[in-house]
BAMIDO-76073 format. One record per residue (C-alpha): x, y, z; residue number from 1. Coordinates in steps of 0.2 Angstrom, whole numbers. Example, Ala and Ser with C-alpha at 12.3 -4.5 7.8 and 13.67 -1.06 7.14 Angstrom:
62	-22	39	1
68	-5	36	2
end
This chain:
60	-49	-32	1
61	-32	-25	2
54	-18	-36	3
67	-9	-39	4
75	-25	-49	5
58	-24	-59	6
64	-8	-61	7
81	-10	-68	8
84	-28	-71	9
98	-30	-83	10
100	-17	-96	11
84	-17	-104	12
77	-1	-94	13
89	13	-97	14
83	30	-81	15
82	43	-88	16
82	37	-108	17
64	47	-111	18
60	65	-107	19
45	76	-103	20
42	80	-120	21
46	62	-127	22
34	55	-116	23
20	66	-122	24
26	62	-138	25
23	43	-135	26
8	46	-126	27
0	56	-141	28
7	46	-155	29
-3	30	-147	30
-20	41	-144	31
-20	50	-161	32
-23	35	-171	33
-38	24	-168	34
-45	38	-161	35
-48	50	-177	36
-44	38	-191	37
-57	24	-187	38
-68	28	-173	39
-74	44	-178	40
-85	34	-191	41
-88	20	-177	42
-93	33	-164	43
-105	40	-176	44
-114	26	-181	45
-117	21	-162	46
-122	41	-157	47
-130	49	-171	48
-131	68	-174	49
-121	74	-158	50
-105	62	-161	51
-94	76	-160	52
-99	78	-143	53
-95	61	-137	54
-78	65	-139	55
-80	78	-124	56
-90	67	-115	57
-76	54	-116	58
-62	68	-112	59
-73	69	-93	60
-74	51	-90	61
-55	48	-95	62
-49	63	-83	63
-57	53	-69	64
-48	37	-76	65
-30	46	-76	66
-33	53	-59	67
-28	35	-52	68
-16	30	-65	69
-7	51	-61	70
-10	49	-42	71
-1	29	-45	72
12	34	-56	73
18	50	-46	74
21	37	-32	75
25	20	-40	76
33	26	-56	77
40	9	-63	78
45	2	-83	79
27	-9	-83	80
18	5	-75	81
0	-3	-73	82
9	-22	-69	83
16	-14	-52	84
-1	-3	-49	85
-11	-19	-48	86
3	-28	-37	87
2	-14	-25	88
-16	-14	-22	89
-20	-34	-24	90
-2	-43	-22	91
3	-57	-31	92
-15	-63	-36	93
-24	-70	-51	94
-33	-53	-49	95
-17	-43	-52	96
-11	-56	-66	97
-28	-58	-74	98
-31	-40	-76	99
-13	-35	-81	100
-17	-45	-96	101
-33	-39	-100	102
-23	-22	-101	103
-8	-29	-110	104
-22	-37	-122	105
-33	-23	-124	106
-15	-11	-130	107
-11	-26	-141	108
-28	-24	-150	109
-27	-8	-149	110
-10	-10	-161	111
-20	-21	-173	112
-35	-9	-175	113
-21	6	-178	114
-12	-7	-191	115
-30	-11	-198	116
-31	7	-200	117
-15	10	-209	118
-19	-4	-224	119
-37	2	-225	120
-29	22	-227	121
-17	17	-237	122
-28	5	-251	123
-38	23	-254	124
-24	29	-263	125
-24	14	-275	126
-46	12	-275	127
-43	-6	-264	128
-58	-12	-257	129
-56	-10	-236	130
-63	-30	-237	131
-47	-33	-247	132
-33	-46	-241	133
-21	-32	-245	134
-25	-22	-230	135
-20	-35	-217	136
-6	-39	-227	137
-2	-20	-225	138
-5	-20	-206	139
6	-34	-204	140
20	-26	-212	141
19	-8	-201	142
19	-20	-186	143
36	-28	-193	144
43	-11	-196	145
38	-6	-179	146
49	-22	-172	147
63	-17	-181	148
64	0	-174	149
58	-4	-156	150
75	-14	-157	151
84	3	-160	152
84	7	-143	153
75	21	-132	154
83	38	-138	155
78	35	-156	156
61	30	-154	157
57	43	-142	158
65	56	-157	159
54	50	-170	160
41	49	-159	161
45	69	-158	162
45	69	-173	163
32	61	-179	164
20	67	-166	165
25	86	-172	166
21	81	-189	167
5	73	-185	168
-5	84	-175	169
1	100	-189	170
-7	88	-202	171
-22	86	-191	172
-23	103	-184	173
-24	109	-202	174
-34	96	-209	175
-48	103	-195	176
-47	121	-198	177
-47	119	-218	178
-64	109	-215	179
-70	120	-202	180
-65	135	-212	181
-73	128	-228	182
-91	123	-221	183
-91	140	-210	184
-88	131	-191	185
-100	122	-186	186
-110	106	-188	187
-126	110	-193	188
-126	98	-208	189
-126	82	-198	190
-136	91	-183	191
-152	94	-195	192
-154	77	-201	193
-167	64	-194	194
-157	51	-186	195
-160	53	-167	196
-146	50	-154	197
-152	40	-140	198
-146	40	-122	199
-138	22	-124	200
-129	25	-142	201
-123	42	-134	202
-116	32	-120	203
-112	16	-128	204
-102	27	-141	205
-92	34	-124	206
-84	16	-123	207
-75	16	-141	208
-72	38	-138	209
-64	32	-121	210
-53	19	-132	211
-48	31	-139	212
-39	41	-124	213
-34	27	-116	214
-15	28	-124	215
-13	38	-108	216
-10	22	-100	217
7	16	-113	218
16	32	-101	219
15	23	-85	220
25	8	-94	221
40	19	-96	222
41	26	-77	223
57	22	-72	224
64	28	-88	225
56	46	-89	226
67	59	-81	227
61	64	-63	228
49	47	-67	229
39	55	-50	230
32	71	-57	231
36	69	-75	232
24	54	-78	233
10	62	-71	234
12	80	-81	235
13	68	-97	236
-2	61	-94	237
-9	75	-93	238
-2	86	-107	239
-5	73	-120	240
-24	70	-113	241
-28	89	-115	242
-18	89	-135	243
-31	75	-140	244
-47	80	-133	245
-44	99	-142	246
-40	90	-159	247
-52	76	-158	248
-66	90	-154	249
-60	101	-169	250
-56	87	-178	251
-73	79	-177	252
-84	94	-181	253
-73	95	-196	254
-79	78	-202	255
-94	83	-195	256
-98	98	-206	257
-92	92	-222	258
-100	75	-222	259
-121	69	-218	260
-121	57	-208	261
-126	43	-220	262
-112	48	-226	263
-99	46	-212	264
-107	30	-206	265
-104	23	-226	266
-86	29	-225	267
-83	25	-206	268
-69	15	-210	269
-59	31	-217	270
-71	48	-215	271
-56	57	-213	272
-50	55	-233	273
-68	59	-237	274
-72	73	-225	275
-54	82	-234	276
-61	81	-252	277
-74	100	-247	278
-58	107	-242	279
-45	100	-251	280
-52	98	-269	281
-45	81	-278	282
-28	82	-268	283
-39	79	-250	284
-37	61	-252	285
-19	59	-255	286
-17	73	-240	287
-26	64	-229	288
-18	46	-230	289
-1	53	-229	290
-7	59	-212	291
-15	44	-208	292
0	34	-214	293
11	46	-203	294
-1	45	-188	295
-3	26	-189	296
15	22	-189	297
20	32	-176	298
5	27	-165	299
12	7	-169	300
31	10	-163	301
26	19	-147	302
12	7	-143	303
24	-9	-146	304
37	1	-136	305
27	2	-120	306
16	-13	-121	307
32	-24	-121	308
38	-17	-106	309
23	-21	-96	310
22	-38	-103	311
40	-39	-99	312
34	-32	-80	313
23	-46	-79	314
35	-60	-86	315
48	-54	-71	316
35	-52	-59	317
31	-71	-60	318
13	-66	-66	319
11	-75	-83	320
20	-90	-92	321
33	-84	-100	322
47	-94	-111	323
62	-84	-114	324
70	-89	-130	325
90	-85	-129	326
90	-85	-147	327
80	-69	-148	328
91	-61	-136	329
86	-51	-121	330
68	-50	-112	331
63	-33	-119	332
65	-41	-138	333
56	-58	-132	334
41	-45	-127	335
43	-36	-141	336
43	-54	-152	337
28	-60	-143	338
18	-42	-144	339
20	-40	-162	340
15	-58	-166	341
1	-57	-158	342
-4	-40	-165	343
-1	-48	-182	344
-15	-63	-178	345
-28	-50	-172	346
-26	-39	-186	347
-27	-54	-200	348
-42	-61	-191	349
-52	-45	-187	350
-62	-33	-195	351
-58	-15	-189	352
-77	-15	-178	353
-74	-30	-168	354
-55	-25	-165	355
-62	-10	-159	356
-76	-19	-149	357
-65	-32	-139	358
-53	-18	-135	359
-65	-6	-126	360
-71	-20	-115	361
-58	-27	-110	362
-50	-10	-106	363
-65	-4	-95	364
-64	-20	-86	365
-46	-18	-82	366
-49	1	-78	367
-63	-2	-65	368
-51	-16	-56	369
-38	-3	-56	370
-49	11	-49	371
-57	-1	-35	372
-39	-7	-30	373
-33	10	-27	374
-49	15	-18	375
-49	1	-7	376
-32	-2	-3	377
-20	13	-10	378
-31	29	-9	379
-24	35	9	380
-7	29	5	381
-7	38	-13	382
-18	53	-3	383
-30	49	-18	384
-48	58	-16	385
-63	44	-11	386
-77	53	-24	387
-65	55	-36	388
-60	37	-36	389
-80	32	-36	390
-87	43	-50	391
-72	33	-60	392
-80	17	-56	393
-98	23	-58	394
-95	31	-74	395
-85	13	-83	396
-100	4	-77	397
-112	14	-84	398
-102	15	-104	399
-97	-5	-100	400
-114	-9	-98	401
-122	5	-113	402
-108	-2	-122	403
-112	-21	-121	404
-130	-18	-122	405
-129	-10	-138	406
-118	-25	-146	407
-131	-36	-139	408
-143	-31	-151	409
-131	-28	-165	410
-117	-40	-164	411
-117	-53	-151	412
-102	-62	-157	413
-92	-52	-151	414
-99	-50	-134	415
-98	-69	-132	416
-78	-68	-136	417
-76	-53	-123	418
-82	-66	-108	419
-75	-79	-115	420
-57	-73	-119	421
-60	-64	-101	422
-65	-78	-91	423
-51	-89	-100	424
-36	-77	-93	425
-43	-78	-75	426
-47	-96	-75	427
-29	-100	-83	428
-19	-86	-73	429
-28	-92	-56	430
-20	-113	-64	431
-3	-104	-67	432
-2	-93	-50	433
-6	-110	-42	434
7	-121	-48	435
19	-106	-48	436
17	-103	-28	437
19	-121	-25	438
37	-123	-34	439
41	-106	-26	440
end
């Protein structure tokens, strides 16, 4: 199949349907989630005193990740962005299918951890316990509403993306400048207490602050419907990079500066509600969770929006099993069927931690593949720079392995399912790829 009926097969990719500015807006309403709501407690259990900082660190690391995924996109923008990067660099191989999967997982738990994020917020209003049944219950439903409006069609999600991205980061914004303002800008209450940061929890920590970016990535599943997909891609990728790491950094010393870090890591889970309370009196709570309502839904419905395009990539590209169901209609709402299904399991079986865990790994595994196909066989087609390319790779081995070393020692569970669930996909993709070539 030619790429440019991956492009446009039947009606399901509208050119032109997004623009600049709702591309950003999709790109930013999938970062700011996870990222601030959940991790921030995460991060600063796994870092210590200088967890704000990680944020800055990761914002480095991730501008060398998005320089192949810009440099890609620019050249091959396509609706299942990463899909068609792999396919260019490895071909039709259980490399290419096996690692568009790890990608297409690691957004899907991504959408769990956001919905997990959303029931745990929203039980602080009512004083549920995070441990409660309720808050899967409640993750399940956002992800039900997300497939109802995905079904909508592009221009309305991409203008309550808009205009839930606008509403977001003004929550956000002010939220960090109330808490900066009320504990006199800086972090000294976290920096002066005895909990050391170590090399590996300072880099380890990089892994979940990385997750946290990595909805740069949900852009390059809408190239072909972006307007002037070959210079517009890029320049959102960018944009929404540069709005998250200047609220993550604000936001962070915010927390950071009205909380001890005892305290974050007891309230990691939703730091945010507790780190309003200096600034905000008794009304910081309901203020918080309205925003992080706000931020988790819009995060949902333009994560579910691009991750079913790429799976929907795959699916044409004869890379995974796929089994259309004509009762459900077209291929984009079999994706979107299958991606919030799935969502739903992950985020009734899981705990917010090892969401957060399996998604990271599987996501710098999948990035290093990427940055080593470009290097190896794209960089002088794409005019990609050499060291650029390899500092990417040296830097994701360097977290992946901090990152795995650290859960070693602390949870090994989940390390086990990471190379588990990732040798499964490669051992059954290289089985379908097989039997798929021999019919074809």
């Amino acid at each position: 199949m030619s790429e440019e009926a991956h492009d446009h097969k039947g009606s399901d990719y509208k050119k032109n349907s997004v623009s600049l500015f709702g591309a950003v807006a999709m790109g930013t309403n999938v970062m700011i989630g996870a990222g601030i709501l959940a991790l921030t407690g995460q991060i600063a259990e796994l870092s210590g005193e200088l967890f704000p900082l990680v944020f800055l660190a990761a914002a480095i690391v991730t501008a060398f990740s998005a320089y192949s995924y810009v440099k890609m996109a620019n050249a091959y923008p396509s609706a299942g962005g990463i899909a068609m990067f792999l396919q260019k660099a490895y071909g039709k191989t259980t490399i290419t299918a096996a690692s568009g999967l790890l990608m297409y997982f690691s957004m899907v738990i991504n959408e769990s951890l956001v919905a997990r994020i959303f029931g745990t917020y929203t039980t602080q209003l009512f004083d549920i316990s995070p441990s409660s049944w309720i808050v899967a219950a409640l993750g399940s439903a956002v992800l039900i509403f997300a497939f109802l409006l995905n079904l909508s069609g592009n221009l309305m999600i991409g203008l309550f993306s808009l205009f839930m991205a606008s509403i977001k980061i003004g929550g956000i914004v002010i939220f960090a400048l109330a808490g900066l303002w009320v504990a006199d800008s800086s972090f000294v209450s976290v920096a002066s207490q005895t909990q050391d940061s170590t090399l590996l929890g300072f880099t380890g920590a990089m892994a979940l602050a990385i997750l946290s970016y990595k909805g740069f990535t949900t852009i390059t599943n809408s190239g072909s419907e972006i307007t002037n997909p070959h210079k517009n891609v890029g320049r959102a990728i960018i944009i929404s990079i540069v709005i998250c790491v200047v609220i993550y950094f604000l936001v962070a010393v915010a927390v950071a500066s009205n909380l001890s870090l005892s305290e974050i890591i007891v309230a990691k889970d939703y730091a945010l509600a507790q780190a309003a309370k200096p600034a905000f009196g008794s009304y910081g709570l309901y203020f918080t969770v309205i925003i992080a309502i706000i931020a988790t839904v819009s995060g949902i419905i333009a994560s579910v929006f691009a991750v079913s395009r790429m799976l929907g990539m795959l699916s044409e590209m004869r890379l995974v099993p796929y089994k259309h169901f004509d009762s459900l209609g077209s291929v984009q709402t079999n994706t979107l069927t299958y991606t919030v299904v799935i969502a739903i399991f992950l985020t009734i079986s899981f705990d917010l931690s090892r969401i957060a865990s399996l998604g990271a790994i599987f996501y710098l595994v999948m990035d290093i593949v990427v940055h080593w196909g470009v290097f190896r066989h794209l960089r002088h087609e794409i005019k990609a720079n050499a060291l650029i390319l390899i500092s990417a790779i040296i830097f994701d081995v360097i977290i992946l392995a901090s990152f795995i070393a650290l859960k070693i020692s602390s949870d090994i569970v989940i390390v086990y399912a990471a190379v588990i669930a990732i040798v499964l996909i490669f051992f059954a993709e290289r089985v379908f790829l097989s039997r798929t070539n021999k019919e074809i």
